[in-house]
N, C-alpha and C positions, 0 to 999 in steps of 0.2 A: 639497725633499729634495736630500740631497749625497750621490752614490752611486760614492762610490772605492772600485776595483776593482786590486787589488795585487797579482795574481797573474802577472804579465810580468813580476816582480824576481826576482831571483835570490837565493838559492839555489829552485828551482822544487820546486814541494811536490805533486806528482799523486799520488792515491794509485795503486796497482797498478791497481785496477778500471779511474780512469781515464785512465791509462797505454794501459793496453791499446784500450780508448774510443776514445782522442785519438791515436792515433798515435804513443810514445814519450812522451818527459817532458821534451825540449830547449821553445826559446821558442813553436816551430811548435805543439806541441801543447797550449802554457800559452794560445797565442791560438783555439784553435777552442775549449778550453774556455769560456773567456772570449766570444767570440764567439754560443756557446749559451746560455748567463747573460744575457746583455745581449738576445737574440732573444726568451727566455722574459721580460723585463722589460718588452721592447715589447710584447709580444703581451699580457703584463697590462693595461697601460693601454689598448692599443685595444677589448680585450673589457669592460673597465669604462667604454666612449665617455671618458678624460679626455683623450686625445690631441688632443681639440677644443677643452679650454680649458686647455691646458698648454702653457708654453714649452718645448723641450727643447733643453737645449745638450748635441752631444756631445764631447769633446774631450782631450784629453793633455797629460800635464805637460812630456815630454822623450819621445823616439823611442830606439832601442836601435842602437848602432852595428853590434853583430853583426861584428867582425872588419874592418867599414870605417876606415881612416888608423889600424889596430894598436889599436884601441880595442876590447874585447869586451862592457865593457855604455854606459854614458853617463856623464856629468860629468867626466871629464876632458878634452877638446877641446869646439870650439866649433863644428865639421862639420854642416853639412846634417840627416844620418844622424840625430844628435840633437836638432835645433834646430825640424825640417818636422815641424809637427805634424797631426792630424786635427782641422778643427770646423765642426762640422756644428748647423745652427739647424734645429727644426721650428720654425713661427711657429703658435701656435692659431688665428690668423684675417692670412690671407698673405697681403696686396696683389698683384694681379695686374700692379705695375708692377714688383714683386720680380724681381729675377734669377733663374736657379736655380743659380748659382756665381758666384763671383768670384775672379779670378785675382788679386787685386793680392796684396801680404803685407801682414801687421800681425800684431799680438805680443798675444799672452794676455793684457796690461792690460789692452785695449783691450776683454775681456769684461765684465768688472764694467760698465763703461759703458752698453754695452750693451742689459742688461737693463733699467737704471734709466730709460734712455731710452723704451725700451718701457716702462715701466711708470707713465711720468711721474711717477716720484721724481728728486728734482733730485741733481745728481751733488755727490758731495762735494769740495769746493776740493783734497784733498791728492791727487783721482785724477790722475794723469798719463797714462795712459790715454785713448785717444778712441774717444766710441762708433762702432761698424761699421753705423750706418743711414744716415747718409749717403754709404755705398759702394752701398745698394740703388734709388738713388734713378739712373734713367739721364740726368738735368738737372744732376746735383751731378758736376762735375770738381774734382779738386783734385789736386798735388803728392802723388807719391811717398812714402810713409810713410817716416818714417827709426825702422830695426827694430835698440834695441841688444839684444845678447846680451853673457854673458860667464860664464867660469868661475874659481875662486880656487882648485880642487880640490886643484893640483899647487902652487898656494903654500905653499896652508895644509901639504902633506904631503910635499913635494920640494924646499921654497924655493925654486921656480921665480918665474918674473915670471909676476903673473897675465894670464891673457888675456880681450880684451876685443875685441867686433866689434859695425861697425855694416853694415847692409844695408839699400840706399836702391835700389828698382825691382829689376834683376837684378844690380846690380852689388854683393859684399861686402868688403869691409876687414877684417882680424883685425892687432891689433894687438899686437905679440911681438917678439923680440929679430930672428927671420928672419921679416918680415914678408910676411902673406901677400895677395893679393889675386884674385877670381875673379869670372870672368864667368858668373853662374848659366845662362844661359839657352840657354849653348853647353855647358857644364860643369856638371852639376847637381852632378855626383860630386866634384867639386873638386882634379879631377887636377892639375890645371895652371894653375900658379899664375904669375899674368900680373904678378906685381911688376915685374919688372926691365924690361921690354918696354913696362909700361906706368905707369913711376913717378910722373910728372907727375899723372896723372890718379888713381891710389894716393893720392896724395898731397893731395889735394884731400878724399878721404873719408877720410882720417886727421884730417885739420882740422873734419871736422862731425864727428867721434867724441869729437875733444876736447872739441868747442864742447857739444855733447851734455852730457857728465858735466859743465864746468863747470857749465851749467843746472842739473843735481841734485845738485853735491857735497852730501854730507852736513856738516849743519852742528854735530854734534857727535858725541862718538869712547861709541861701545858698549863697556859695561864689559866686558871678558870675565868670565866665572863657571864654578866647580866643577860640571861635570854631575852631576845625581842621578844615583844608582849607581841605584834603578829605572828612570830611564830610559834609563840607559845598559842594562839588561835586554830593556826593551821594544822599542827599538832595535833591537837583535839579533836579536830573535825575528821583525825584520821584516825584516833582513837585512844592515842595516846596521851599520859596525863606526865607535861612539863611540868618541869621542877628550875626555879634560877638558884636554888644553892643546893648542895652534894657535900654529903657525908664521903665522900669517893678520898681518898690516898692510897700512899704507900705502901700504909702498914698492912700487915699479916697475919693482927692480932681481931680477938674479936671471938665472939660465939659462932656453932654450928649455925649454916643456914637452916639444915632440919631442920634445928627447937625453933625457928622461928618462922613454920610453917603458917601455924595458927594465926600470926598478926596479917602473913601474907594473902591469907583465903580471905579474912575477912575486910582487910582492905580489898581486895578485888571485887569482892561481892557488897561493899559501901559503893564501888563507881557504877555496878551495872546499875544500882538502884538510882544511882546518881543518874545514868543515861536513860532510865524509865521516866526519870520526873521525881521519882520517891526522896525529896532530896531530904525528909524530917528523918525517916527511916535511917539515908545513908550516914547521917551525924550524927547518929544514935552508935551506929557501927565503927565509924572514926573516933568515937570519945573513948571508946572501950580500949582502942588500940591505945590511945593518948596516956590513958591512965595507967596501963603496963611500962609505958615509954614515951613519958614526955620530952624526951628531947628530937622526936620522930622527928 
């Protein structure tokens, strides 16, 4: 069973009842709701004993910036804030040479693997992914996972140059016109950015970020196509706001996503107003952006 749970996206849906419940209707109180869903789910499975012959992954697709490096939900940067996710394995029968943590990082591919591995289904040739059981094993050492991230958010919508980052142990790379680079383990927050102080060695993980994508370029170009106008509906109703054409390519050219913070806040804050009703307000807020960038 696949059990996504959508209630941390915004626009946030509580009704009054559990408004009142949860403590208000902001993210805090989307998460205790959530938080009792998921407690009443475990406590099913333990009271029907399958907890003992079930795998359970728990886990997230992306973290919520909440107002961290100007960002107030996710996808547009490539921060911490959004990238540090939750995942958590019950094992139905755990070796007691098992860990009970592991601090190293590795990337959400890396779960498909996985399970098959546990399950001795053999992995399929197009996974790139590697399974996470030989991180449980305290005889297996091996090299630093190289973790990419990246987002196209503010190409696809700002004609920015997309951003793309690699993270090898604690140290990360984000590749962008002001390139950034941090040392996680002093800096989780990623205040301060060790580029210029520390170029040489920037510079060394910009070259396994390359080498990286070489490895995966795509070996052929995705047609774009016309969104269906239903799912441009459905969409919506999940929160999201469809687009049938993208500024999206290639290219690699383009401004900082930073400078083009400002267009991005206030485009986000034209939709919530849009999802209140304010919709004179919210076009007041999209013309502003227009007029910086009418080719938006």
């Amino acid at each position: 069973v696949f059990l996504h749970l959508y209630d941390l996206h915004t626009p946030y849906k509580l009704t009054a009842a559990q408004r009142a419940r949860y403590g208000g209707g902001g993210y805090d109180a989307e998460l205790r709701y959530v938080d009792e869903v998921l407690g009443g789910f475990w406590s099913f499975l333990a009271k029907k004993n399958l907890l003992q012959k079930t795998l359970v992954i728990f886990l997230a697709d992306h973290g919520e910036s909440l107002g961290e490096h100007g960002e107030s939900t996710h996808g547009y940067f490539t921060y911490q804030c959004t990238l540090r996710v939750p995942l958590m394995i019950h094992w139905p029968t755990r070796p007691t040479t098992f860990p009970a943590s592991v601090a190293e990082p590795v990337s959400l591919i890396d779960v498909a693997p996985t399970i098959l591995q546990f399950l001795g289904v053999p992995r399929p040739g197009q996974f790139q992914g590697r399974s996470l059981m030989d991180l449980l094993s305290p005889k297996t050492a091996s090299a630093p996972r190289e973790i990419y991230s990246e987002s196209v958010y503010a190409q696809n919508h700002y004609g920015c140059r997309p951003l793309r980052c690699i993270r090898v142990g604690h140290y990360k790379y984000i590749e962008t016109p002001k390139r950034e680079f941090y040392d996680l383990s002093h800096d989780p927050g990623e205040s301060l950015n060790l580029y210029a102080r520390q170029e040489s060695l920037a510079l060394s993980y910009r070259q396994r970020l390359l080498d990286l994508r070489a490895r995966y370029h795509p070996t052929h170009q995705v047609q774009s196509q016309a969104v269906d106008p239903a799912l441009v509906e459905r969409l919506a109703s999940l929160g999201y706001v469809a687009a049938t054409t993208s500024r999206h390519s290639d290219s690699e050219s383009g401004p900082d996503a930073k400078d083009r913070l400002s267009d991005y806040a206030e485009t986000h804050r034209a939709i919530a107003l849009a999802y209140s009703g304010q919709l004179r307000e919210s076009v007041v807020l999209l013309e502003k952006v227009l007029d910086r960038d009418p080719d938006l």
